[in-house]
N, C-alpha and C positions, 0 to 999 in steps of 0.2 A: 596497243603493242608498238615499242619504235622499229620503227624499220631501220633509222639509220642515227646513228650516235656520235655523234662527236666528244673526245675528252681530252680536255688542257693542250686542242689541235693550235697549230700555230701557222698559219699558212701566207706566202707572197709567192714575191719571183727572183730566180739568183741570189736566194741564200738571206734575202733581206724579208723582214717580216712585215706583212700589213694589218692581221690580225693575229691576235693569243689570246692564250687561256680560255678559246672557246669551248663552251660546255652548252651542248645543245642539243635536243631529241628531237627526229622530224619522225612523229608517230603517225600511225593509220591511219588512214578517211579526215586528216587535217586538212587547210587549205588556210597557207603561211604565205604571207608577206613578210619579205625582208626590206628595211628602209635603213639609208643614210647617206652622207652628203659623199657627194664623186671623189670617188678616191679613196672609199673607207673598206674595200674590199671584200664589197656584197659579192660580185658577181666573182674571183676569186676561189670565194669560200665557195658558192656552187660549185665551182671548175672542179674545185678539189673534191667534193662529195658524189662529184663523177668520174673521178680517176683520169681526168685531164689535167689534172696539177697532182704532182706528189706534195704531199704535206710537209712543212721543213720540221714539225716535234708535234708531241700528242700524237694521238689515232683516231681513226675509224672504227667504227666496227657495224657491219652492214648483217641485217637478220637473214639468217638462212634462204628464206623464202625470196629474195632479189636475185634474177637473172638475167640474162641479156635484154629478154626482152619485157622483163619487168619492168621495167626506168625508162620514159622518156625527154626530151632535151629538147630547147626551141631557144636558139642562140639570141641575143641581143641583133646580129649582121648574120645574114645567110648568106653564103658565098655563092649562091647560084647566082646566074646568071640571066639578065631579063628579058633573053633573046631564047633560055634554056626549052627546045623543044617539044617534052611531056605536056601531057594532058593533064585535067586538073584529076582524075582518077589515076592513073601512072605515079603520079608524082605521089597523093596521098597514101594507095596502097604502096611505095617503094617504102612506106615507115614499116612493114611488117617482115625486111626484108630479114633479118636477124633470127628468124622466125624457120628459115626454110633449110638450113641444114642443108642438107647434099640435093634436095630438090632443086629443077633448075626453072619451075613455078611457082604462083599460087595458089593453094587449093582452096574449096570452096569456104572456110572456115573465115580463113584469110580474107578472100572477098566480103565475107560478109561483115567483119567486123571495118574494113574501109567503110565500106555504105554505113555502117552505122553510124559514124563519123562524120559521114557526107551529109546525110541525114542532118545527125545534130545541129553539123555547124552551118544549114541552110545552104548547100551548094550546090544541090542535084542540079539546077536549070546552066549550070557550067561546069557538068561533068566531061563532058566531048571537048572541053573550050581551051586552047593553047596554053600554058602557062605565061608564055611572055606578054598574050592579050589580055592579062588579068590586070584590076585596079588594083589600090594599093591593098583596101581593106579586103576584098577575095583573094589577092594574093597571102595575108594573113592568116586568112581563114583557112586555106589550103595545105599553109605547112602548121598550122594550129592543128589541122585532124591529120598529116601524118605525122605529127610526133605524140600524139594519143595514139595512132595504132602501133607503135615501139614502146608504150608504157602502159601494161598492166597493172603498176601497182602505185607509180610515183611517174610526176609529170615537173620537171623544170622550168622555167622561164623566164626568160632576160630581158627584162625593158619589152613585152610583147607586143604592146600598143603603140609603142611611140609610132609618133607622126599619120596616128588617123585618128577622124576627129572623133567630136565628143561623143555623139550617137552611136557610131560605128563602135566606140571602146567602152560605153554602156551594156551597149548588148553583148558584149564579148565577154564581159563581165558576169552577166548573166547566163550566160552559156558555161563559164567555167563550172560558177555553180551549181546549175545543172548537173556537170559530169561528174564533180567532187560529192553530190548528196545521193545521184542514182545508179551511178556507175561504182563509184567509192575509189573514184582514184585520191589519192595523195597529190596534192599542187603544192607546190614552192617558188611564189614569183619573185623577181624584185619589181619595184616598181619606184618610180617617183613622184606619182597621182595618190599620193597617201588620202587625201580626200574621197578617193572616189572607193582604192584599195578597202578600205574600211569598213564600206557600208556592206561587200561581199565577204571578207574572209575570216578567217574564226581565232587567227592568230597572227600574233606582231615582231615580229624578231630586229631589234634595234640595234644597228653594229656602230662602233666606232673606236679605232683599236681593240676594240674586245666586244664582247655581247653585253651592251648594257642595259638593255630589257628586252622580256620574253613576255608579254599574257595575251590576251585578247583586245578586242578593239575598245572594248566599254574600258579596261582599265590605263590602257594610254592614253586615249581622251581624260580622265578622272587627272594622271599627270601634268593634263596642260601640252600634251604631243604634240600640236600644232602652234605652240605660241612660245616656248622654248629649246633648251636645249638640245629637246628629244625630236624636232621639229626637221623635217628634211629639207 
C-alpha cells in the first residue's frame, strides 16, 4: 500500500528547482534509503513530503490513514540545546506530544509506548540521566526513540549517524531493522554510508535532478552503484 506518492513533484527553495519530475512511492513496512551527492536535494524532497517545504509543481498525495501522529521526523541538526534540562525519559516521551489533544498529560498508553522505545533502543540504565550529560551516541539514541513515539506509521531521517562511530552506527542500523520488520514502521533515511545503508535496507532511491533509480540493494550493486555514476 503507498502511503505517500509523489507525482511529476518539482521541489527547491525561492522558486528555484532542485529536483523534478519526481515520481515516487514510499509504500508500507519499506525501509528506503535515499543517496546522492550534496546538493542534490535528498533532504529537500523529505522537507517536502513533510509539509515543511511547499512543492514549487506536481503533488503529493498522502493515504487516508497518515495523521499527526502517524509520521515521525529526526532532522539532520536538532536545535536543542546541550545544556537542555529534560531527562532522557521527558525528552523521549515529549515525541508523543501530538498525541494528547486537550489533555494536559500522558496517559498510561503514552507511557508505555516511550518505554517501549527505551527498551529498544537500550536506554533504560539512563532513563533519570540529564540530557545535557548524555554522549553523543545516547544523545542519538534518545531523540531516535522520540521520534518513533510521533510515528506510527512512517519514520524520516536525515544524516541520523553522522559523527558517531562505526559500532555505535552498526547497531543503530540494526535496531532500525528491528522496528521496520517488528513494529512495521515505514523508514526513509538519507544517508551517505551507502556501504553500510545497503546491507540493512530493502530499497534505494537515487536522486540527482530527478529520480534516477528506484530498486533494491541487489539491483544497484548489479549497476556498478559504487564505482559510477550512481556512486554517492
Amino acid at each position: 500500500m503507498s502511503l505517500i506518492s509523489c507525482r511529476n513533484l518539482k521541489v527547491g527553495y525561492y522558486g528555484k528547482p532542485i529536483l523534478s519530475d519526481v515520481n515516487l512511492d514510499i509504500n508500507s513496512g519499506e525501509f528506503i534509503c535515499i543517496i546522492g551527492d550534496n546538493g542534490s536535494g535528498k533532504s529537500t524532497l523529505i522537507k517536502t513530503m513533510l509539509r515543511l517545504a511547499q512543492p514549487l509543481g506536481g503533488k503529493i498525495v498522502y493515504d487516508s490513514s497518515l495523521k499527526k501522529t502517524s509520521v515521525g521526523y529526526l532532522p539532520q541538526e536538532i536545535k536543542a540545546k546541550s545544556d537542555f534540562p529534560a531527562t532522557v525519559f521527558e525528552v523521549v516521551i515529549s515525541g508523543c506530544i501530538n498525541r494528547l489533544g486537550i489533555r494536559a498529560s500522558y496517559n498510561k498508553e503514552e507511557r508505555a509506548i516511550a518505554m517501549r522505545y527505551i527498551k529498544t533502543l537500550e536506554i533504560e540504565d539512563i532513563i533519570h540521566k540529564s540530557f545535557r550529560e548524555l554522549s553523543g551516541g545516547e544523545r542519538q539514541r534518545t531523540l531516535l526513540a522520540r521520534a518513533l513515539c510521533s510515528s506510527e506509521k512512517v519514520l524520516f531521517l536525515d544524516e541520523p549517524f553522522n559523527a558517531l562511530d562505526i559500532h555505535v552506527t552498526n547497531h543503530l542500523y540494526h535496531t532500525l531493522a528491528k522496528i521496520n520488520s517488528e513494529y512495521g514502521v515505514t523508514i526513509v533515511m538519507i544517508s551517505h554510508d551507502v556501504e553500510t545503508a545497503l546491507k540493512h535496507v530493502n530499497k534505494v532511491v537515487y536522486v540527482d535532478g530527478t529520480v534516477k533509480f528506484v530498486g533494491t540493494p541487489c539491483e544497484y550493486k548489479k549497476l556498478g552503484g559504487q564505482n559510477n555514476e550512481l556512486a554517492n
